[in-house]
C-alpha positions as a Markdown table, in Angstrom:
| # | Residue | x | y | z |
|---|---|---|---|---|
| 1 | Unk | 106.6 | -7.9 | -113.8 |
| 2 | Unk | 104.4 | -9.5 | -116.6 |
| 3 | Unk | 100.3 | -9.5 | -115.6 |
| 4 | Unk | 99.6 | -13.3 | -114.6 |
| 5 | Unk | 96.6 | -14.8 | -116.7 |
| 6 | Unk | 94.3 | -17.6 | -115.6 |
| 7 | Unk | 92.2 | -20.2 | -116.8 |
| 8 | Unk | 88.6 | -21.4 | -115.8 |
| 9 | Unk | 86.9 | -24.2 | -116.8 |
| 10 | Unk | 83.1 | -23.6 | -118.7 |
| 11 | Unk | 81.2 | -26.7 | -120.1 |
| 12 | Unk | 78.2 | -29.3 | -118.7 |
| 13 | Unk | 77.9 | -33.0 | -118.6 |
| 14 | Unk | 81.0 | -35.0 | -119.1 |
| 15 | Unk | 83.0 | -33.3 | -122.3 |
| 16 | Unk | 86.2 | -31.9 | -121.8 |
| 17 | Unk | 86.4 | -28.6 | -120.2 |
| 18 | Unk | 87.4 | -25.4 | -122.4 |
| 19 | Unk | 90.2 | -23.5 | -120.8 |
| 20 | Unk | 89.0 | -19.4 | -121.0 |
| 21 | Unk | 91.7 | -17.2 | -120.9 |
| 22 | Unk | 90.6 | -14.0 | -118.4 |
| 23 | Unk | 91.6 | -11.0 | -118.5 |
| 24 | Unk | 94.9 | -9.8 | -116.6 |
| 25 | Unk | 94.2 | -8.2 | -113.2 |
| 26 | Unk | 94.2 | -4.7 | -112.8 |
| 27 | Unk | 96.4 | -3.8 | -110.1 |
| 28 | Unk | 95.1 | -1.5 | -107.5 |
| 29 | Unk | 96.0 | 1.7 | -106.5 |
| 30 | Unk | 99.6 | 1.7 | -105.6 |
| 31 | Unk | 100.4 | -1.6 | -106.9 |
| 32 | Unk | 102.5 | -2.4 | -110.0 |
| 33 | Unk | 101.2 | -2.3 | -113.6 |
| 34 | Unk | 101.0 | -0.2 | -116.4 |
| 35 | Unk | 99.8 | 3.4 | -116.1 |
| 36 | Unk | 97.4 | 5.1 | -118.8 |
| 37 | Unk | 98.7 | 8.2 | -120.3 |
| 38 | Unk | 96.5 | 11.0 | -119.0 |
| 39 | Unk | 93.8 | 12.5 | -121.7 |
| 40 | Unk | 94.9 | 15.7 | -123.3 |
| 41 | Unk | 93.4 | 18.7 | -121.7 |
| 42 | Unk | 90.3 | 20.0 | -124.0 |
| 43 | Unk | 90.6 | 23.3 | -125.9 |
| 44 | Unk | 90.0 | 26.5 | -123.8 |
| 45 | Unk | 87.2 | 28.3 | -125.7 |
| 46 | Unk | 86.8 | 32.2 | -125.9 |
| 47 | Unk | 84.3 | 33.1 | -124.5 |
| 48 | Unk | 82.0 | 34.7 | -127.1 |
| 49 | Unk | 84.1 | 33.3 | -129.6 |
| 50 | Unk | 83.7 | 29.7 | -129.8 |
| 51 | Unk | 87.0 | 27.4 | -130.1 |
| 52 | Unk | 90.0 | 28.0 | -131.5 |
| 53 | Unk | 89.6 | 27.4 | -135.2 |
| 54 | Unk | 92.4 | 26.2 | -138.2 |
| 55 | Unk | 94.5 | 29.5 | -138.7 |
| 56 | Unk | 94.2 | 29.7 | -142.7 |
| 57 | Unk | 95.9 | 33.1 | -144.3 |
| 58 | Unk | 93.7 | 36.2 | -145.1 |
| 59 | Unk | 91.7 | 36.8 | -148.6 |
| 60 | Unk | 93.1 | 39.7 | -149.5 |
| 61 | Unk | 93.7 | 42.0 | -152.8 |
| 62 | Unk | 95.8 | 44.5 | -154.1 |
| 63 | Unk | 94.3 | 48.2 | -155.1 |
| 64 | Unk | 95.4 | 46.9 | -159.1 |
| 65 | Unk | 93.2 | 43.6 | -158.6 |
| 66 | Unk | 89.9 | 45.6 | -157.4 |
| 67 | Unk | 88.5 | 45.7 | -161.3 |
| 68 | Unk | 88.4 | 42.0 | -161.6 |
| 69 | Unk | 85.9 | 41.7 | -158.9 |
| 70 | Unk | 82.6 | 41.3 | -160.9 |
| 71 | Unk | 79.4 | 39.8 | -160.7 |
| 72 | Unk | 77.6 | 38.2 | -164.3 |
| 73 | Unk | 74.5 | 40.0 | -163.5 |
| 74 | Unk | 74.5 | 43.5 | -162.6 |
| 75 | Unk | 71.3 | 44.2 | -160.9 |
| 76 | Unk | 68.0 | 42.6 | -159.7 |
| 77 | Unk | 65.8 | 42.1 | -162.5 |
| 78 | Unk | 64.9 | 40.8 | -165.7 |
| 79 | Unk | 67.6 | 38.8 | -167.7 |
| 80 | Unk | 66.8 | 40.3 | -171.1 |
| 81 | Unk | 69.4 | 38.7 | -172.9 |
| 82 | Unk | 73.1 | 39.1 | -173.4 |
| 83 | Unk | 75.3 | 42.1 | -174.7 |
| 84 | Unk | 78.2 | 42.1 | -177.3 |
| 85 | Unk | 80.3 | 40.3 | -175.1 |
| 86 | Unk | 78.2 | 37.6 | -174.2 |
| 87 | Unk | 77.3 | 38.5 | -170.2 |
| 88 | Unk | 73.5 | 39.0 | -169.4 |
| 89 | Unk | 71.9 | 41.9 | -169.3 |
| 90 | Unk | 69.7 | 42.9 | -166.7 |
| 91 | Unk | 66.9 | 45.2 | -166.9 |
| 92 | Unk | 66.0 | 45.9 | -163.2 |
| 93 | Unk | 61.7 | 46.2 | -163.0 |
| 94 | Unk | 61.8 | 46.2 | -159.4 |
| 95 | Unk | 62.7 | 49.6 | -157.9 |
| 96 | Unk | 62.2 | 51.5 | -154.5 |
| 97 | Unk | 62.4 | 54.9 | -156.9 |
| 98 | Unk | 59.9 | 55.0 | -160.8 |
| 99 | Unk | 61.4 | 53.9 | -163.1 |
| 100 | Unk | 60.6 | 54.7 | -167.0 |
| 101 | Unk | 61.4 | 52.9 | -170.1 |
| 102 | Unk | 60.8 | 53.4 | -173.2 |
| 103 | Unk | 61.1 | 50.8 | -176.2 |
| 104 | Unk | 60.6 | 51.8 | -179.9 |
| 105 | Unk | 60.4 | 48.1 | -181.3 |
| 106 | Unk | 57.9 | 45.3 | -181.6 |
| 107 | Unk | 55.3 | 44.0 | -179.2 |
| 108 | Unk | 57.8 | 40.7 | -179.1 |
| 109 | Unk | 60.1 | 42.2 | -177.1 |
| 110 | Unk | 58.2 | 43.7 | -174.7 |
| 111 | Unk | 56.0 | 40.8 | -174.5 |
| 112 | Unk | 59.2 | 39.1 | -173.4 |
| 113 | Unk | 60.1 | 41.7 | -170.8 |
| 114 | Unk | 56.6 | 40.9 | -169.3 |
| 115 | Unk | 56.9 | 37.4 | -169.4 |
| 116 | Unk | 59.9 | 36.8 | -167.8 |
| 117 | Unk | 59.0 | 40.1 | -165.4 |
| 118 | Unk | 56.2 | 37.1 | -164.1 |
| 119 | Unk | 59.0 | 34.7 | -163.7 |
| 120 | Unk | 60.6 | 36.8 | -161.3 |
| 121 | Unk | 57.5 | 37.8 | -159.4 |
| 122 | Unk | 55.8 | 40.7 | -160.4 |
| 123 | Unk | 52.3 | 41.7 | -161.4 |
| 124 | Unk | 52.4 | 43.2 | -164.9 |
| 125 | Unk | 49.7 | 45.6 | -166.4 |
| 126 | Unk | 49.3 | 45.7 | -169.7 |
| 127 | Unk | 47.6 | 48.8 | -171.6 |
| 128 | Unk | 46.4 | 48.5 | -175.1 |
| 129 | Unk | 44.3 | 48.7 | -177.6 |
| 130 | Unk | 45.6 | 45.4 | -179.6 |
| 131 | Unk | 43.9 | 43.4 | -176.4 |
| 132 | Unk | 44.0 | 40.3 | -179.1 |
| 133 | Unk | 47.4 | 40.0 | -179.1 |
| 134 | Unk | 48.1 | 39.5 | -175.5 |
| 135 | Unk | 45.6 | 37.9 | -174.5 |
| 136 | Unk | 47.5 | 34.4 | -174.9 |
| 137 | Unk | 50.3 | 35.5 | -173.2 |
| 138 | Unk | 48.2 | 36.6 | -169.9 |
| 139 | Unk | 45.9 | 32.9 | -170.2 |
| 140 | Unk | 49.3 | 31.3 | -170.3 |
| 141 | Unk | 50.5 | 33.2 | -167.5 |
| 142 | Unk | 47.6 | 33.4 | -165.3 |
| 143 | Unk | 48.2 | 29.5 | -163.8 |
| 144 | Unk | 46.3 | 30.0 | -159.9 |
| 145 | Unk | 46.8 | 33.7 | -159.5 |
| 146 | Unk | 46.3 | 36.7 | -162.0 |
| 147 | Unk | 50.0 | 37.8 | -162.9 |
| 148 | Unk | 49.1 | 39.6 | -166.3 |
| 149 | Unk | 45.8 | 41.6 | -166.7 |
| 150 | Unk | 45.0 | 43.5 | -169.7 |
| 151 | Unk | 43.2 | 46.5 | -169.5 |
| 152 | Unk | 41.8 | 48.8 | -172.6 |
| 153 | Unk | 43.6 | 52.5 | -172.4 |
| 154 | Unk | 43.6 | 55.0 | -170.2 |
| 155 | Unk | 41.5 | 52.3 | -167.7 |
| 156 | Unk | 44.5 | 50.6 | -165.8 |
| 157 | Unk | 43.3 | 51.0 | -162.1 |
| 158 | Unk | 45.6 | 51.9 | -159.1 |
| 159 | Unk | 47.8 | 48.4 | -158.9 |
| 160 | Unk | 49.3 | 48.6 | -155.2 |
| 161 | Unk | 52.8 | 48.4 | -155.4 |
| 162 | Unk | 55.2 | 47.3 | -152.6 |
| 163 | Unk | 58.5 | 45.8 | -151.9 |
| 164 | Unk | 56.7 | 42.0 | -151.5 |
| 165 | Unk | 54.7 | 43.0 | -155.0 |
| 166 | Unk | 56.4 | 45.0 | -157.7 |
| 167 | Unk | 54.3 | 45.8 | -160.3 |
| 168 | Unk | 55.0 | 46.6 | -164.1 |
| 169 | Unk | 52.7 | 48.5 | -166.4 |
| 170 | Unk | 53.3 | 48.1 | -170.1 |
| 171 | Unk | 51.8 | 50.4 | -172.1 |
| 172 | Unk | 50.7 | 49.4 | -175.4 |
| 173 | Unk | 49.2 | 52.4 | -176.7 |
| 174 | Unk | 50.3 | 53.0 | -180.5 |
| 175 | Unk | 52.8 | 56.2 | -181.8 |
| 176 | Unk | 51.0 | 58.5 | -179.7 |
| 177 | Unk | 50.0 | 57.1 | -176.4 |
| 178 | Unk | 47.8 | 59.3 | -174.1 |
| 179 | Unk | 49.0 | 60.3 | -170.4 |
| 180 | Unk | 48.6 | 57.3 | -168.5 |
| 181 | Unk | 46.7 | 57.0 | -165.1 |
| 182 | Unk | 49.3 | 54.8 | -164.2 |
| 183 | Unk | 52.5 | 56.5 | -163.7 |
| 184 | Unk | 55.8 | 55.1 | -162.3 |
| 185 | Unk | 56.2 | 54.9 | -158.5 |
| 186 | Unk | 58.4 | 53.3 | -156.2 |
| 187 | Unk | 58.1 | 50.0 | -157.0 |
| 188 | Unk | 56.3 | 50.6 | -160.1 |
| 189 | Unk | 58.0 | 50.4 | -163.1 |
| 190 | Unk | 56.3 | 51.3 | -166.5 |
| 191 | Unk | 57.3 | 50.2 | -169.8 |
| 192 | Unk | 56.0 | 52.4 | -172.6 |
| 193 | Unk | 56.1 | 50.4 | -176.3 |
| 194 | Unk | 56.5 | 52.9 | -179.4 |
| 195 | Unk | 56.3 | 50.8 | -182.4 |
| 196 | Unk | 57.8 | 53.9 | -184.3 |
| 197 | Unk | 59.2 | 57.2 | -183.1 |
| 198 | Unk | 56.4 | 59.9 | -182.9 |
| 199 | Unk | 55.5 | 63.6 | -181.9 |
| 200 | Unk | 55.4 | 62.5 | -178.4 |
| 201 | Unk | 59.0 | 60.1 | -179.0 |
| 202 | Unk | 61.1 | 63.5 | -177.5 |
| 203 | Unk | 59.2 | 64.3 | -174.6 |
| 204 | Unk | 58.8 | 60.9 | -173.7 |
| 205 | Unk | 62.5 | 59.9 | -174.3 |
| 206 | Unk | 63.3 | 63.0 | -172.2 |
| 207 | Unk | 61.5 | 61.6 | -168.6 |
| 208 | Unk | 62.7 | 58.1 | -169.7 |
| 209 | Unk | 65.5 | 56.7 | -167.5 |
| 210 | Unk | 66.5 | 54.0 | -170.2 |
| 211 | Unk | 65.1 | 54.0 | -173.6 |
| 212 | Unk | 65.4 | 50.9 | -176.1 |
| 213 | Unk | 65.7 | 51.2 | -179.8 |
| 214 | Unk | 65.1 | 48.7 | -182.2 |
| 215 | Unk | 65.3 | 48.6 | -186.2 |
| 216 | Unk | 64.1 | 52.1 | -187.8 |
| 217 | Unk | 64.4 | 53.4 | -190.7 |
| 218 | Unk | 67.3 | 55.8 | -191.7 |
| 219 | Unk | 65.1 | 59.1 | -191.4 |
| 220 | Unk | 64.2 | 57.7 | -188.1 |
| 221 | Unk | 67.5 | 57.0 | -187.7 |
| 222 | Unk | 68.7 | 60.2 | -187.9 |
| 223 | Unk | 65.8 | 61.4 | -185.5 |
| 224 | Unk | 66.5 | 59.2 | -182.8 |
| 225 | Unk | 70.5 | 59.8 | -182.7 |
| 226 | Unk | 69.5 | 64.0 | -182.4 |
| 227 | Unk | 67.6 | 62.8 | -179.9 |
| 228 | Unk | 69.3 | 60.6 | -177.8 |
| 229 | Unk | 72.6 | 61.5 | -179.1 |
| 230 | Unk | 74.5 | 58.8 | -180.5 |
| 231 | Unk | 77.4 | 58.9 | -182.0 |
| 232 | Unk | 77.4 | 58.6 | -186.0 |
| 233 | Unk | 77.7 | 54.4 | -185.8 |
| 234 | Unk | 75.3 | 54.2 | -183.9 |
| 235 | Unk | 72.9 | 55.9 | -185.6 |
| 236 | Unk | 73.9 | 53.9 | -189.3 |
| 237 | Unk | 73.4 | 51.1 | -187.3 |
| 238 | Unk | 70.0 | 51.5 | -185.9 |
| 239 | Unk | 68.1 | 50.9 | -189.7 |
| 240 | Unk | 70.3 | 47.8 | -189.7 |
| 241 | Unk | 69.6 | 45.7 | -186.9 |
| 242 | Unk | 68.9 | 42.0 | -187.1 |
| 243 | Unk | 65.5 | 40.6 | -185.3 |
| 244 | Unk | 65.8 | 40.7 | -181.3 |
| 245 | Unk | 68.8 | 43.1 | -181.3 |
| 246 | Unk | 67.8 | 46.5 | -179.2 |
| 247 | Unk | 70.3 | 49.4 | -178.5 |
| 248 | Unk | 69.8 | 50.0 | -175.0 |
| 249 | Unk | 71.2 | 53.5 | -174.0 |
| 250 | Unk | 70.9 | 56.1 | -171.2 |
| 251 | Unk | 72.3 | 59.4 | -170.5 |
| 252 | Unk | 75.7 | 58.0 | -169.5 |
| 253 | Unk | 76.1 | 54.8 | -171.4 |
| 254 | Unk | 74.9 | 52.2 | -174.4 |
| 255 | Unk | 75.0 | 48.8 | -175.3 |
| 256 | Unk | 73.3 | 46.2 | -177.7 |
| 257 | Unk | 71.6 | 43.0 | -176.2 |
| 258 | Unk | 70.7 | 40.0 | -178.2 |
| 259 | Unk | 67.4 | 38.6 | -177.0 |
| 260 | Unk | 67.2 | 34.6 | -177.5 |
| 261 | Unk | 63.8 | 33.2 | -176.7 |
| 262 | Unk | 63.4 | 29.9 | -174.6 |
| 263 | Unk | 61.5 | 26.9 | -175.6 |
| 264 | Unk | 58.1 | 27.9 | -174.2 |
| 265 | Unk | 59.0 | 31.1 | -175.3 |
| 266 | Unk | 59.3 | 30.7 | -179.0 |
| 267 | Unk | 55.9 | 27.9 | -178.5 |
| 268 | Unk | 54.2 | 31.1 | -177.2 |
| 269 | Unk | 55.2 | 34.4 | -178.8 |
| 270 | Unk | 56.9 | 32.7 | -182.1 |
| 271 | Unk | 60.4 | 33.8 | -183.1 |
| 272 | Unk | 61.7 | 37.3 | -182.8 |
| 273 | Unk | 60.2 | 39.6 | -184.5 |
| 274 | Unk | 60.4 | 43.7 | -185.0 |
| 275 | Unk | 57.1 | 43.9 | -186.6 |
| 276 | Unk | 53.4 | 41.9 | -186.2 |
């Protein structure tokens, strides 16, 4: 049976009326008209477990595809620049164990390191007796808090390391660089800068867990790769190196990183250098 419709008059004075159309009557319960369809019944939820999500296939890998899994930065740390194949390379400052390194090269680089040590958080402590030539590095880096100090050798006062505040010292101290005050702790890295190898380079190299090597000379060459033992290209290499190239090696491995300066970089510290 079709739903009947009706019609009511709506207007004032004498104009014609306007005919409405109403809505068809619901029938009541019992009566004849159209039924609704009933809702669908809502999703039974796990308990703990939310509802029933999209089933989508597992991520899986084979044993064969495990090597391809790789992140472009190694370790939490300082992006020192990139290796022969273009990936960064990571120097990690901030430790829970010391950590030593030692860098025969120029006060560039390691002017760098602490630089960009800043950017990612840490307090640097610089040692040294050239106190002129860091000085602009620690006014530009000193913006509301004291990020770089300087101190004169063998004066570098207990720095208070911790997870929140890693610290690194750099020790600028010439060839033959007393025993510092300031040794590595957890969370307390120390860079030591050797602008040439020296009586001390050995012992020093020894406790060192990474060691950096920039251009030498082929005598120093030759003293280095007994040494730290390099292989004979290595060691022909070493007197050959451009500007900003390091050979960064320890006991188990090696690798040359390229270090680019940024913009406020090269406006600060000038281009790479080896020598001042």
């Amino acid at each position: 049976m079709t739903p009947m419709t009706t019609t009511t008059p709506v207007g004032t004075g004498t104009g014609p009326a306007v005919s409405v159309p109403l809505p068809a009557a619901v029938p009541p319960p019992g009566g004849v008209g159209t039924v609704a369809p009933e809702p669908p019944p809502a999703r039974r939820a796990r308990l703990g477990f939310g509802l029933l999500g999209p089933r989508r296939g597992r991520h899986e890998l084979s044993p064969e595809e495990f090597d391809a899994l790789a992140l472009p930065v190694g370790d939490d740390g300082v992006v020192i620049g990139s290796d022969d194949r273009g990936a960064p390379a990571v120097l990690g400052i901030g430790r829970p164990a010391p950590f030593d390194v030692v860098l025969v090269g120029g006060a560039w680089t390691a002017q760098v390191v602490a630089l960009r040590a800043v950017g990612t958080g840490a307090r640097v402590a610089v040692e040294t007796g050239r106190r002129q030539l860091w000085t602009a590095l620690a006014q530009s880096a000193n913006t509301g808090q004291q990020s770089i100090t300087l101190h004169d050798v063998g004066r570098v006062p207990p720095q208070g390391p911790s997870v929140h505040s890693p610290v690194l010292v750099v020790r600028d101290c010439g060839a033959r660089p007393p025993r510092g005050r300031t040794a590595a702790a957890p969370w307390q890295s120390v860079l030591t800068l050797l602008p040439y190898p020296g009586p001390t380079s050995p012992r020093l190299m020894a406790q060192a867990h990474l060691v950096g090597v920039q251009r030498v000379s082929p005598d120093e060459a030759r003293q280095l790769g007994r040494v730290l033992n390099l292989p004979p290209d290595d060691v022909e290499a070493l007197s050959t190196l451009p500007d900003g190239v390091t050979l960064w090696c320890n006991r188990t491995s090696r690798t040359y990183v390229t270090t680019q300066p940024t913009e406020p970089e090269t406006a600060l510290l000038g281009a790479a250098r080896r020598m001042e």
